[in-house]
C-alpha positions in Angstrom: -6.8 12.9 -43.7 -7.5 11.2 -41.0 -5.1 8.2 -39.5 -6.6 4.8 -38.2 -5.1 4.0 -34.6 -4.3 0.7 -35.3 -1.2 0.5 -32.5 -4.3 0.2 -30.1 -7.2 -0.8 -31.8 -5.4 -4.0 -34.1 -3.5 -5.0 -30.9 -7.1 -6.0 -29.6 -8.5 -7.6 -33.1 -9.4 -11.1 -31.5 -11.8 -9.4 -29.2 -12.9 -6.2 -30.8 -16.0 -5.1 -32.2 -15.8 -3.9 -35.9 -16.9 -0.2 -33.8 -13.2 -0.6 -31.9 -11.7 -0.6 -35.4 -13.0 2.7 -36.4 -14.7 1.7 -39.7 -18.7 2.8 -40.5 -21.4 0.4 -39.0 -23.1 0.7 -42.4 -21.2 1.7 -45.4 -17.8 1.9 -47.0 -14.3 2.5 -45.6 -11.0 1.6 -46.9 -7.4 2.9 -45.4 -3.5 1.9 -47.7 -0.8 -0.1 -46.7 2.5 -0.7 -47.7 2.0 -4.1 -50.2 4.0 -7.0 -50.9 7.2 -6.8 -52.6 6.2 -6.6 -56.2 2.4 -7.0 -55.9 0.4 -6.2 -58.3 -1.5 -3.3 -59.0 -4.8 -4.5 -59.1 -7.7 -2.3 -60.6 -10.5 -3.4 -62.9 -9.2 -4.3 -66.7 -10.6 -3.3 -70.4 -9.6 -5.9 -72.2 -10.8 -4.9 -75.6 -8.7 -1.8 -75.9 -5.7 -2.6 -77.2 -3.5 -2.3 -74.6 -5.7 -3.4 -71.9 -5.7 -0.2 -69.6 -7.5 0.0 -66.5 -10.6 1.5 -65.9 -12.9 2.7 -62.5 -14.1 -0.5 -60.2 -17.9 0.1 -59.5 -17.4 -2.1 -56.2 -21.1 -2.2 -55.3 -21.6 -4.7 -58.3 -22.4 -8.4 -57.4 -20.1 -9.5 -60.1 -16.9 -8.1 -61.7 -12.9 -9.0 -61.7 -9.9 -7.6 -61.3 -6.3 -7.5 -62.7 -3.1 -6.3 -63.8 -2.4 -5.2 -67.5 1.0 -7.2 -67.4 4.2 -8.0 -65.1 5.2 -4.6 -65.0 2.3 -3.2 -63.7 3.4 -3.4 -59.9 2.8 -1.4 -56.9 4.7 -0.7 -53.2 1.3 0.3 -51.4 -2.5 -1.8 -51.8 -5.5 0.3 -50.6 -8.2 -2.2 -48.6 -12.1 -1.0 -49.5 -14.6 -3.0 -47.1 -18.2 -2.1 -47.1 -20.0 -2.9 -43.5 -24.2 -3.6 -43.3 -25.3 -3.5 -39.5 -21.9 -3.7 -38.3 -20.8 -7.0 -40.7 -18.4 -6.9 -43.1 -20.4 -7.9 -46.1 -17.3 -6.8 -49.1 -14.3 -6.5 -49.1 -11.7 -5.8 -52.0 -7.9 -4.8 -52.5 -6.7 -2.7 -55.7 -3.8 -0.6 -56.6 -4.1 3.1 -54.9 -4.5 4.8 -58.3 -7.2 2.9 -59.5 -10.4 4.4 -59.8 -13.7 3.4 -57.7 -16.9 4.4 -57.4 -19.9 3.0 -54.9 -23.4 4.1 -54.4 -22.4 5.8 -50.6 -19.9 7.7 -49.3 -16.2 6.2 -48.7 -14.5 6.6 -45.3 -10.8 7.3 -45.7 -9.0 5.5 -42.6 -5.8 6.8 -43.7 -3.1 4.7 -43.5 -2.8 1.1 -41.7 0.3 -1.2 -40.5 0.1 -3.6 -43.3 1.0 -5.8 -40.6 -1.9 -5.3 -38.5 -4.7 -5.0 -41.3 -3.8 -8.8 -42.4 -4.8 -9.7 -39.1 -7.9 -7.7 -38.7 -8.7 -9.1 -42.5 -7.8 -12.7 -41.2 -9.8 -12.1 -38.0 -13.2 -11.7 -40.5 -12.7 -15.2 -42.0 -15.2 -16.7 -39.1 -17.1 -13.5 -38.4 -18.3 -13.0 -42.5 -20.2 -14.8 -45.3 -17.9 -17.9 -46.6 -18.7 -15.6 -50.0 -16.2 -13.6 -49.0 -13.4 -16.3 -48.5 -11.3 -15.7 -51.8 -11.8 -12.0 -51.6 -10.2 -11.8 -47.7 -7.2 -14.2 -49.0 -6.9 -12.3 -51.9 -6.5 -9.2 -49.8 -4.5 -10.3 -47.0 -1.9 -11.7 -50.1 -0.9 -8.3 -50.9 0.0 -6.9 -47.7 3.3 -6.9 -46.8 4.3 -9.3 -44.1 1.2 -11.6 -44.0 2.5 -14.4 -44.4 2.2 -15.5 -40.3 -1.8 -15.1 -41.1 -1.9 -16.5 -44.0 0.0 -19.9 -42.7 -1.9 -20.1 -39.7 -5.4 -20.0 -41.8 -3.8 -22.7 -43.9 -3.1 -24.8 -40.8 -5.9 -23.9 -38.6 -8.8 -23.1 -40.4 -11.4 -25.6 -39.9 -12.8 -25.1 -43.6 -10.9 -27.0 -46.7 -11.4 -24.1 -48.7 -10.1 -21.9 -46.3 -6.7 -24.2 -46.0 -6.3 -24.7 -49.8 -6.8 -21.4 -50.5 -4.6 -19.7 -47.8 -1.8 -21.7 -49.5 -2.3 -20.6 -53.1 -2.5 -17.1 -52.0 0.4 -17.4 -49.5 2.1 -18.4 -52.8 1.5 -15.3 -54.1 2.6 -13.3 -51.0 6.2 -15.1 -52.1 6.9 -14.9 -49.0 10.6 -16.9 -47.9 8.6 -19.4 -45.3 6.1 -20.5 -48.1 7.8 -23.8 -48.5 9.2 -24.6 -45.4 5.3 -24.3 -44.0 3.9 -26.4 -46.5 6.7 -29.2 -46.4 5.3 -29.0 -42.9 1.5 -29.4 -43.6 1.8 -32.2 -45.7 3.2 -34.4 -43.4 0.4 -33.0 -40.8 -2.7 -32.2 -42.8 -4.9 -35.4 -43.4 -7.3 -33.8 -46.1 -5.7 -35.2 -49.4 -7.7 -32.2 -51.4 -5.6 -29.2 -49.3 -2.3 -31.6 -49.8 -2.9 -31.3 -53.2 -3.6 -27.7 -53.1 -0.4 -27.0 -51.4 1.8 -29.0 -53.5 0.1 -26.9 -56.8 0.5 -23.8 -54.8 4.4 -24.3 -54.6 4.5 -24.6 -58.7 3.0 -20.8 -58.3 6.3 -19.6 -56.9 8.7 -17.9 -58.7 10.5 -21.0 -60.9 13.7 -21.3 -59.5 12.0 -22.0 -56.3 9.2 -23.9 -57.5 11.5 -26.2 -58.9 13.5 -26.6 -56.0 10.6 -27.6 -53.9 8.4 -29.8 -56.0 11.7 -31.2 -56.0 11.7 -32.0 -52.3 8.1 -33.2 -52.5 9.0 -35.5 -55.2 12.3 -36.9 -53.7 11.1 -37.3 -50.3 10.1 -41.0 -50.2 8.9 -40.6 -46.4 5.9 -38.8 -48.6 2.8 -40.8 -50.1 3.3 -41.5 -53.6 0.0 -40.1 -54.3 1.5 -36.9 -53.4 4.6 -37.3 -55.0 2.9 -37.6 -58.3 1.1 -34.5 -57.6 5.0 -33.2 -57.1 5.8 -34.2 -60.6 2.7 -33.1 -62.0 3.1 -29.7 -61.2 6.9 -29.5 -62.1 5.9 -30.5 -65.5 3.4 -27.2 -65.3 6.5 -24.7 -64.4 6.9 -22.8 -67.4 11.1 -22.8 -67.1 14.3 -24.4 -68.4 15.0 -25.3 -65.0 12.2 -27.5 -64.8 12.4 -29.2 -68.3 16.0 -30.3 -67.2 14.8 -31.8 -64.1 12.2 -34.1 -66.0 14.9 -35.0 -68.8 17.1 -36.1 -65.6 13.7 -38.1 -64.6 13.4 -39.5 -68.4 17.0 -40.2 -69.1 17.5 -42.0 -65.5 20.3 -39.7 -65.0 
């Protein structure tokens, strides 16, 4: 099997061509990486067999999701399939290593990638490829682990709202430990009321004890608009946990 040289060819992403990075001009490749503490182990889903149970991805197909069959079904290692037409990233898609694919060309196997270094060379697409491909990139960068840096600075930088709202959902599901000190940070410095929004619904995604804790901050902190306090409050009474009921009976009772 053959190994991607990512210590040199990722050190260069901002100014490489897609040829640099090894992968096909036209065609599939797709290389593992170690995932996300916890991430899920994504594969295409049959729901109507009781249990659900995965079945092959046909990744060439315009339409299509993709899932977990439950909590449990978790993996240490994501494998990243990207399919390239005249040297453009045109698809791109992360599932669990055991699940099944099949395409209507030949897959290159890059071997295996620096998790670290394949979120930024997937981060580095979101100006060079179709907007299509937005949720998909996000999506993909989420599971690696340690993406968090590129996921926070799409969520700052990015001139597209749907870039910024989206980079924080899926930066929620990275869980990564700067996820709320970054977006206590943006909403005091982004100006788009839509991506506040966003952010303050992505921090109801973490896991509840800390989703609690921060919409708590967002709702406490008066030097905040009350628009977006509300938005705070909103969400906690979405968190599915104790720990959140108590904090709206302390709300209700004026305690």
């Amino acid at each position: 099997m053959k190994r991607l040289a990512l210590a040199a060819a990722f050190a260069a992403f901002s100014s490489a061509s897609i040829a640099d990075l090894a992968v096909p001009r036209d065609g599939w490749a797709s290389w593992e990486v170690r995932a996300m503490e916890g991430a899920q182990n994504w594969c295409c889903i049959e729901w109507k067999r009781k249990p659900a149970s995965h079945v092959a991805c046909e990744l060439d197909r315009t339409d299509g999701g993709y899932g977990t069959t439950g909590r449990g079904d978790t993996t240490s290692t994501m494998r990243v399939y990207a399919r390239f037409a005249d040297g453009k990233l045109e698809k791109v898609r992360a599932l669990g290593p055991s699940c099944e694919v099949s395409t209507n060309t030949p897959i290159r196997d890059l071997g295996t990638a620096a998790s670290t270094e394949s979120a930024r060379w997937l981060a580095a697409q979101m100006t060079r490829s179709d907007k299509r491909l937005v949720d998909d990139l996000l999506a993909a960068i989420s599971t690696h682990h340690g993406a968090a840096p590129q996921l926070i600075a799409l969520a700052r930088t990015d001139p597209d709202r749907k870039v910024r709202s989206q980079a924080w959902f899926w930066l929620s599901q990275n869980r990564a430990p700067e996820t709320e000190g970054a977006i206590a940070s943006a909403l005091r410095q982004e100006s788009d009321r839509h991506v506040r929004h966003q952010a303050i619904f992505a921090l109801s995604q973490l896991p509840a004890e800390r989703a609690v804790k921060a919409l708590g901050d967002v709702i406490g902190d008066k030097s905040l608009s009350r628009d977006d306090r509300k938005q705070g409050l909103f969400w906690m009474g979405q968190v599915d946990s104790p720990l959140a009921t108590a904090y709206i009976d302390r709300i209700l009772g004026g305690k």
